[in-house]
C-alpha positions in Angstrom: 110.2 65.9 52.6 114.0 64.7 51.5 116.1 63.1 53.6 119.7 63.6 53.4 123.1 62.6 55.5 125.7 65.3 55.3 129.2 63.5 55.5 132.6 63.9 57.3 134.2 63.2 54.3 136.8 60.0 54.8 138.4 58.5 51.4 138.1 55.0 52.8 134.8 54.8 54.2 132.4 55.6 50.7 130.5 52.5 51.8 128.3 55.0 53.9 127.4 57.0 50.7 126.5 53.8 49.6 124.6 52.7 52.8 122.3 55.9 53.0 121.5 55.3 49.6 120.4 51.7 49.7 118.3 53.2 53.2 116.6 55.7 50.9 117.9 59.0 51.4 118.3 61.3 48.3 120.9 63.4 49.1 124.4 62.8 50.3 126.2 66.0 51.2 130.2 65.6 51.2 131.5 68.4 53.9 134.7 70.3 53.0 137.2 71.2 55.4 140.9 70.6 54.4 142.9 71.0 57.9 140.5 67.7 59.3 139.0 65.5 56.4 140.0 63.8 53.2 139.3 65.8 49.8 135.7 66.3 49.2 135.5 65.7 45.5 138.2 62.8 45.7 135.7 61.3 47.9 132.7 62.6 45.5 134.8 60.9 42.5 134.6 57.5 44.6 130.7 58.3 46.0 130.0 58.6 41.9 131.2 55.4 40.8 129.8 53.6 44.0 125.9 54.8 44.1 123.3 55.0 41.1 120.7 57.0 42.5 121.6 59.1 45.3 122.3 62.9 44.5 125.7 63.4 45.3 127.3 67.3 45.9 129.6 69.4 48.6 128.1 70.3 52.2 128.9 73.2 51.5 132.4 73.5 49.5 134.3 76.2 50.5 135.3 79.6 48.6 137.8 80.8 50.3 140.1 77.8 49.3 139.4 77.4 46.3 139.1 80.3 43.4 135.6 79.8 41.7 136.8 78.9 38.0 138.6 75.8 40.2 135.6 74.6 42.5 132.9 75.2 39.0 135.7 72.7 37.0 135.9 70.0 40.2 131.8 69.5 40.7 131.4 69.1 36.8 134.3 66.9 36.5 132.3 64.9 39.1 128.6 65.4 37.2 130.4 63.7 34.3 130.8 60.6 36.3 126.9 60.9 38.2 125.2 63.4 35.1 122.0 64.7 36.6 122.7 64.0 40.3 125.7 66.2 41.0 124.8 69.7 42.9 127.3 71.9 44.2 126.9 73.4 47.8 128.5 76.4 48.4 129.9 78.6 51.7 132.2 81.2 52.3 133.8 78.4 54.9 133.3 78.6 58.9 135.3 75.7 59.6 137.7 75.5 56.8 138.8 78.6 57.3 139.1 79.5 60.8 140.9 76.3 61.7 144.0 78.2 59.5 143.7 81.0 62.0 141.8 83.2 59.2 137.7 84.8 58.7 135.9 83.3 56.2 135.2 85.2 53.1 133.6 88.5 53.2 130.1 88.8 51.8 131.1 90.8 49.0 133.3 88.8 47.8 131.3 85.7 48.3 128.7 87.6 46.0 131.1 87.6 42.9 132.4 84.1 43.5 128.9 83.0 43.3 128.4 85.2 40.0 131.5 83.3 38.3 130.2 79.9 39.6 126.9 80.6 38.2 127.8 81.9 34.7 130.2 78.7 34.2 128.0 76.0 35.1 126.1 77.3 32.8 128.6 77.4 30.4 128.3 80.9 29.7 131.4 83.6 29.3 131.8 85.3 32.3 134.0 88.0 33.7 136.9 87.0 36.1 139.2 89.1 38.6 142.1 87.7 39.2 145.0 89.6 41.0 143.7 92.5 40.2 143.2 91.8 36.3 139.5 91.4 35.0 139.7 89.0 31.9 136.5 87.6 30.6 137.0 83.0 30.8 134.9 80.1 29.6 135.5 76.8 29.9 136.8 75.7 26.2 136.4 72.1 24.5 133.1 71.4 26.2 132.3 69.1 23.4 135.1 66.7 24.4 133.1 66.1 27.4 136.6 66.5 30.2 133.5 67.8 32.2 129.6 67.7 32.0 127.6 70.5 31.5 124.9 69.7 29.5 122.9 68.4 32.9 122.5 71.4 34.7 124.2 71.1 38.9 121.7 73.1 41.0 123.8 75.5 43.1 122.9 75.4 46.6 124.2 78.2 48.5 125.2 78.5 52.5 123.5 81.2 54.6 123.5 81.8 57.9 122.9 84.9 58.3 120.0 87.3 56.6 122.6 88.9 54.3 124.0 84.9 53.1 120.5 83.9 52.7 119.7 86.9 50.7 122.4 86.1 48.0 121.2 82.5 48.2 118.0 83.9 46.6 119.9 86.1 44.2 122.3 84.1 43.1 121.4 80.0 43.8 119.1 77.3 43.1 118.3 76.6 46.8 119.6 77.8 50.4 121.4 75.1 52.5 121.1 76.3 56.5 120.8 74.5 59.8 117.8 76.1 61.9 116.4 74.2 64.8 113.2 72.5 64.7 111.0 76.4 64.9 109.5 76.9 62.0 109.7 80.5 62.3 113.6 80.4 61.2 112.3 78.9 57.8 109.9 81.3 57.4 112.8 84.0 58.1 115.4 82.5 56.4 112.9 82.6 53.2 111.8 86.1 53.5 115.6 86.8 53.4 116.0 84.5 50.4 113.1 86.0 48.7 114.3 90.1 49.2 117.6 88.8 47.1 115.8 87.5 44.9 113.7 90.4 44.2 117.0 92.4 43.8 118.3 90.7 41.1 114.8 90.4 39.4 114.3 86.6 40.0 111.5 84.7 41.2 112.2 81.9 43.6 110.8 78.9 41.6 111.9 75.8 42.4 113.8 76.7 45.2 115.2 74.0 47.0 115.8 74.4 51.3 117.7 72.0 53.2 118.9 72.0 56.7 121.6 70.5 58.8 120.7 68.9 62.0 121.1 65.3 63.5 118.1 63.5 65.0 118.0 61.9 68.8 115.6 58.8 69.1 114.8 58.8 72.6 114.0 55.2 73.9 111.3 54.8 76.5 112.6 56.7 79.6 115.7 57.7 78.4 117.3 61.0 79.8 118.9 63.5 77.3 121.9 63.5 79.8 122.5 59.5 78.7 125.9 58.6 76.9 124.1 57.2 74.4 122.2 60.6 73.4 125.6 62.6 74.1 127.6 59.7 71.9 125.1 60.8 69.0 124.2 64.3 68.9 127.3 65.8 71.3 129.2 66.3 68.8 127.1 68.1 66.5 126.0 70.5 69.5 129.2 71.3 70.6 129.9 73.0 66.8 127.3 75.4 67.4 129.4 76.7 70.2 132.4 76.4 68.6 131.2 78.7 65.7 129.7 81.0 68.1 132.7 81.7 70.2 134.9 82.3 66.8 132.4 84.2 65.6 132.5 86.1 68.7 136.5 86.4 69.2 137.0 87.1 65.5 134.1 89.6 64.6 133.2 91.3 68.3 129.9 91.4 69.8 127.8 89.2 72.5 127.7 85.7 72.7 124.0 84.1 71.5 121.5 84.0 74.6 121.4 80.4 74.4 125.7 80.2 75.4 125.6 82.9 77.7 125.3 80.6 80.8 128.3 78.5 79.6 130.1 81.3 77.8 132.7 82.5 80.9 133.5 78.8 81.9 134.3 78.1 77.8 136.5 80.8 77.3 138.1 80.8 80.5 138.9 77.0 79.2 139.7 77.9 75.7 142.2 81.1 76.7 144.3 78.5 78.5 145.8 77.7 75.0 148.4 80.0 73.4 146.4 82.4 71.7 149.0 81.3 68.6 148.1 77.7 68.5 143.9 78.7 69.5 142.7 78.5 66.1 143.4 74.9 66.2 141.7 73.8 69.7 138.5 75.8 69.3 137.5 73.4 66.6 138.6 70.2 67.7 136.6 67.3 67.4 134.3 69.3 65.1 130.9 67.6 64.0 132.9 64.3 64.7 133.8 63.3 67.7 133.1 65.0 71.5 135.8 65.8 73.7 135.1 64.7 76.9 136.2 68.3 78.9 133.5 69.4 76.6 130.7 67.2 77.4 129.2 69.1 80.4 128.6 72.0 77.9 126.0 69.7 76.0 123.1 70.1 78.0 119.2 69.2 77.5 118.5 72.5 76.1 120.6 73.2 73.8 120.2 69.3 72.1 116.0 70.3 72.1 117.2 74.0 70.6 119.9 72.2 67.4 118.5 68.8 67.4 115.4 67.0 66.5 114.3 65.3 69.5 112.1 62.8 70.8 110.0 60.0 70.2 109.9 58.8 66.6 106.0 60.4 66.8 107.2 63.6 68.0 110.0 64.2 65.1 107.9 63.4 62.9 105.3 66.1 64.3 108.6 68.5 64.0 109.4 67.7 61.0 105.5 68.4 59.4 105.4 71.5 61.1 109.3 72.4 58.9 107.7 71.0 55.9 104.8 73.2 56.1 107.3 76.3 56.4 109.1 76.0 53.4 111.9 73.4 54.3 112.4 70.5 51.9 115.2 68.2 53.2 116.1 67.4 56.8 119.7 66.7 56.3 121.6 64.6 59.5 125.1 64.6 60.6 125.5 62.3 63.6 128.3 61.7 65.3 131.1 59.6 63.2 130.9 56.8 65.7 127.5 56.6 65.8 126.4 57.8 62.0 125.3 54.0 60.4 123.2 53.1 63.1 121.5 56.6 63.4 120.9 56.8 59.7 119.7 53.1 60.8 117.1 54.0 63.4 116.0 57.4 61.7 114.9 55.2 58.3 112.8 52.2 60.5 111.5 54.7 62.8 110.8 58.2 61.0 111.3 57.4 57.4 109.3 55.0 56.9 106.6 56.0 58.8 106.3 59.3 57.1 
């Protein structure tokens, strides 16, 4: 098993790039999401030039803000700085998107960005739309070396749902979700990966899984309901409603069985903002920081349902039993307060043990 940090990416604090990777995790996963955080590949361009052997990439870059000719030229200019530890994370962009008020891309269109992206990391001559003119494009003076494509940047795609995870398999190197410590979601999430995979006459070899989750340590007798524990993970729980109740506004249906006991007092608190201005509140705080009307929402449930949780012993035991489904890295994403001493803890206690 890898262990990763995904990162709420902050220009002036690439010393925790550097940190996780002097810790030992491999993988350090940039998140993109323009309205709330710095640039993502300024902050990879930094990460590069500050770490030797961590794999550096986007968690997940985002492409409904950037056309794909534009994201496959910004992670290669960043694999010529760190050649043969760049990878490129990919997702049609919950956050990033909906905090402009807008849904993120449709699948179909995520299915021919991914085409582009793949063709022209490999270097290859691919066929472009681009207002409504198809032109074939290829990026020219690769032997100057203005980007490096020579060392190949594993694409990693974002999928969520069974249709996402199916065009991860038909289309990507590996499948970046965030499942909760079951492993029948892996084994799920795989079958899906595999059927698009089988579609486009692939074989899913060296197929590379990773999930996004946080970890919460309990010490001896402590309560889930503690500060310290909501300080952590709260953060990262709350998201998971956040995307739900977006989802739910912008696309129709019912809430997940897991909100539904929450879901009336949420919205009735959410539907207090002008619906004009609602985009912006839904996500605040988002995988960084709690908002304390928001707390009571975090409860022990839904930590044990998103998190890994318990004694070191006992997430190690979860994270066996994700191994032996199919999942390679256990990525975290602690609270931004909290992140060094959690990637801290999780190294002395789980890490090293394992």
């Amino acid at each position: 098993m890898d262990f990763g940090i995904c990162v709420a990416s902050k220009i002036d604090d690439v010393g925790y790039i550097t940190h996780a990777e002097n810790l030992g995790y491999s993988h350090a996963w940039v998140a993109d999401s323009q309205m709330i955080w710095s640039d993502c590949y300024a902050v990879l361009a930094l990460a590069a030039q500050q770490t030797r052997k961590i794999k550096i990439g986007t968690g997940v870059s985002v492409s409904g803000t950037r056309i794909a000719p534009v994201t496959a030229n910004s992670i290669a200019t960043i694999n010529r700085l760190a050649p043969g530890r760049t990878f490129l994370g990919i997702g049609t962009g919950n956050t990033a998107m909906r905090l402009m008020g807008h849904k993120p891309h449709k699948l179909k269109e995520f299915a021919d960005y991914l085409r582009v992206l793949r063709g022209l990391l490999r270097g290859e001559e691919v066929e472009f739309t681009w207002q409504g003119q198809t032109l074939p494009i290829q990026f020219l003076m690769q032997d100057h070396k203005f980007i490096e494509l020579e060392q190949p940047i594993p694409l990693y795609v974002s999928g969520f749902g069974p249709k996402a995870q199916a065009l991860a398999g038909e289309y990507g190197d590996g499948l970046v979700l965030s499942v909760p410590p079951d492993p029948g979601f892996m084994h799920r999430a795989l079958r899906n990966a595999g059927a698009g995979a089988a579609r486009a006459g692939r074989e899913l070899n060296d197929f590379y899984t990773a999930s996004l989750t946080t970890a919460v340590i309990l010490e001896p007798g402590e309560s889930l309901t503690s500060e310290r524990v909501l300080r952590e993970c709260g953060a990262f729980v709350i998201a998971s409603l956040h995307y739900s109740y977006d989802k739910v506004r912008q696309m129709g249906g019912d809430p997940p069985a897991h909100w539904r006991n929450h879901w009336e007092e949420y919205s009735k608190m959410i539907e207090a903002i002008p619906e004009r201005q609602r985009h912006m509140r839904i996500h605040a705080g988002h995988c960084t920081y709690l908002l304390p009307e928001e707390a009571k929402f975090v409860t022990p449930e839904l930590i044990r349902s998103t998190c890994l949780v318990g004694t070191p012993d006992e997430i190690i035991e979860q994270i066996q039993r994700m191994e032996e489904s199919g999942l390679q890295q256990v990525m975290l994403l602690p609270s931004f307060e909290t992140q060094y001493r959690v990637i801290e803890d999780f190294t002395r206690k789980v890490m090293e043990k394992l």
